[in-house]
C-alpha positions in Angstrom: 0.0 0.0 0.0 2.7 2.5 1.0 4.0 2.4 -2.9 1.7 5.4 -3.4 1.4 7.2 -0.3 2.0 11.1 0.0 2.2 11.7 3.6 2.6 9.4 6.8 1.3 10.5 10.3 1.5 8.1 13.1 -1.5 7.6 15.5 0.1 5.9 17.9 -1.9 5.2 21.3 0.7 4.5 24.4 1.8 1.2 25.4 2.6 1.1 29.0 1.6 2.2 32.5 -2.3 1.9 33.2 -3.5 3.2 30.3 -2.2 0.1 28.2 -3.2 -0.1 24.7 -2.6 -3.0 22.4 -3.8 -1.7 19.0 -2.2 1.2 17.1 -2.6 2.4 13.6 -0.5 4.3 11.2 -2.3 6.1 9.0 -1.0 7.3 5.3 -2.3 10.1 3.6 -3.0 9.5 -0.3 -5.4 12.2 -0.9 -5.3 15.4 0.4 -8.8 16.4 0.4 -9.6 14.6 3.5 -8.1 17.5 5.5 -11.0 19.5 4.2 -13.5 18.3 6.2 -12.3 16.2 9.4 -9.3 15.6 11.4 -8.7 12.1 9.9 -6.4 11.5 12.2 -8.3 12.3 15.3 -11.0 11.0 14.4 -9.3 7.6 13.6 -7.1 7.7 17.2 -10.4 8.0 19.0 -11.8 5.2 16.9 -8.7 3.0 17.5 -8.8 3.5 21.6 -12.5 2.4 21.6 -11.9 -0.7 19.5 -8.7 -1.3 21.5 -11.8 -2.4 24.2 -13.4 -5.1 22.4 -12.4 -8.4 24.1 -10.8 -10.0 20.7 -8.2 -7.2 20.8 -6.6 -9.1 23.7 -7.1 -12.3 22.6 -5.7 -11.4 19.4 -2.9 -10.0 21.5 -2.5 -13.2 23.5 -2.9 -15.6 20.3 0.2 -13.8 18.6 2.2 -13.9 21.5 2.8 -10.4 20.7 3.5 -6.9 22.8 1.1 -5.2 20.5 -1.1 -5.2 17.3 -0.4 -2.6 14.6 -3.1 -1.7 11.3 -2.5 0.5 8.4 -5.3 3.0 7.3 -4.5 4.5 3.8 -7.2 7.7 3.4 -7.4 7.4 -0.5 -9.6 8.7 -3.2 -12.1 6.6 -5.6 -10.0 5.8 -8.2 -7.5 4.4 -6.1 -10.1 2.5 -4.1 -11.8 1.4 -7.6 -8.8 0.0 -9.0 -8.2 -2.2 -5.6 -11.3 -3.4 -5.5 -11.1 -3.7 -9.5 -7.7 -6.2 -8.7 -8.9 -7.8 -5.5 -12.6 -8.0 -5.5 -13.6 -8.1 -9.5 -15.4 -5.0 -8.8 -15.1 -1.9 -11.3 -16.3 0.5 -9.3 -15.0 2.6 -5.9 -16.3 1.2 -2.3 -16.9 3.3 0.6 -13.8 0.9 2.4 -11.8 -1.9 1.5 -9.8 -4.1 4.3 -6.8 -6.4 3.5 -6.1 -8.9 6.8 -3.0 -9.6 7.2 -1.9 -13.9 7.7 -2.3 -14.6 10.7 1.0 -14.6 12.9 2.0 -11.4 10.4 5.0 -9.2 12.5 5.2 -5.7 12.0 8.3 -4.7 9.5 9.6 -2.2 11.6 8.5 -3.5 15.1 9.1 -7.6 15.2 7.1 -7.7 18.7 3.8 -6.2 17.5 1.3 -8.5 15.1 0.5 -6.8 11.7 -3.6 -7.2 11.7 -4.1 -5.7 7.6 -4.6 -2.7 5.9 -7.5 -0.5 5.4 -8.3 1.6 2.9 -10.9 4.3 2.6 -12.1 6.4 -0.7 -12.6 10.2 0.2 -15.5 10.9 -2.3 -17.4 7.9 -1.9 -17.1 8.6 1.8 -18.2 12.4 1.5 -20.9 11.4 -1.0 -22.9 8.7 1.1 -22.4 11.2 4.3 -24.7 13.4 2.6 -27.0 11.2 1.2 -27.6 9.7 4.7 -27.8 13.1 6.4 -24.6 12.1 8.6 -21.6 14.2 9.3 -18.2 13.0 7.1 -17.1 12.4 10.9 -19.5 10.3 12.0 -19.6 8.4 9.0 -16.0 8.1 8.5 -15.9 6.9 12.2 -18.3 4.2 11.3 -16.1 3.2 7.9 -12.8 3.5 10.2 -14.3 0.8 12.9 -16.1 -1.4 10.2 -12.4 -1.7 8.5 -10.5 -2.3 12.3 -13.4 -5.3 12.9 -12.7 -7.1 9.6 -8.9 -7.0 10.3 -9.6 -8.1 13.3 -11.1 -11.4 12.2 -15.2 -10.5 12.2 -17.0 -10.4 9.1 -20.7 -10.1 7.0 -20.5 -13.6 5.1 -23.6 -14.9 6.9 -26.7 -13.9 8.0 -25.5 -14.3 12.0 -22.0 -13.1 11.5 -23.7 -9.8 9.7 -25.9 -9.7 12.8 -22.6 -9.9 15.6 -20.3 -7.5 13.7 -23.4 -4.9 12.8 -23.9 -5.3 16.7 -20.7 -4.3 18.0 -20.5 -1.6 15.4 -23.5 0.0 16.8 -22.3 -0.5 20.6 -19.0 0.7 19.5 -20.1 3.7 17.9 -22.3 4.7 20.8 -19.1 4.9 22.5 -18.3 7.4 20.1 -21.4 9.4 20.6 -22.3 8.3 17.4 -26.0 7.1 16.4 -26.9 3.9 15.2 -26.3 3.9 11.6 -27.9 0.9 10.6 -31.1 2.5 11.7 
């Protein structure tokens, strides 16, 4: 993913004392636009220390035998998006987010302690464009996009009928964490 990034900003949540967090993300700026209506980065740092809660987070963490879990999040544009999901997916067309787990037992390049989980990537306009059509803010709906991406590295997914039902669930209790209204509603 990093082939075609612009900028690189670190969102890195702190590892020790009693504020212990496991997950951390990095986050690569492809498209600049993003800047013009949120703080992408805030918005994903609060995302990440809500979903650094959910219960599979540690086990993830105990399962990989590792000090921490890292994730990628590229903020990208539609055609970059399209042509991913184009190569990956057999899709012609831009998504809203795409999510690329990593194997499982995956190290981090640059930190051999903490398990890779994936990358995510998210297309600005498609992002901006469903915001409005659903009457939400680009926040609150990139907040949603952000922890549906984080879930699916994590090992949850839509396949079924009962897995759609678990991951839409903890996306909505999630969010409320955030302050953020049901958007399945």
């Amino acid at each position: 993913m990093a082939t075609f990034v612009n900028q690189q900003v670190d969102v890195m949540l702190p590892r020790t004392g009693s504020d212990h967090h496991a997950l951390s993300a990095e986050v690569m700026v492809q498209c600049n636009a993003w800047s013009e209506f949120i703080d992408a980065e805030a918005t994903i740092q609060r995302v990440v220390a809500v979903v650094d809660g959910v219960p599979e987070v540690q086990a993830k963490l105990d399962g990989q035998k590792a000090s921490g879990l890292a994730v990628s999040i590229v903020l990208s544009d539609d055609e970059a998006v399209r042509q991913l999901n184009k190569k990956h997916r057999g899709i012609d067309k831009p998504t809203n987010v795409l999510s690329f787990p990593a194997a499982p037992g995956t190290l981090d390049a640059e930190e051999p302690s903490v398990a890779y989980l994936g990358d995510i990537v998210i297309a600005y306009e498609t992002v901006v464009t469903e915001a409005k059509c659903q009457d939400r803010t680009v926040d609150d709906h990139f907040s949603h996009l952000v922890t549906h991406g984080l879930l699916h590295v994590l090992g949850y997914d839509h396949e079924t009928e009962e897995d759609a039902r678990k991951m839409e669930q903890l996306e909505i209790s999630l969010l409320a964490m955030l302050g953020i209204a049901d958007p399945y509603n």
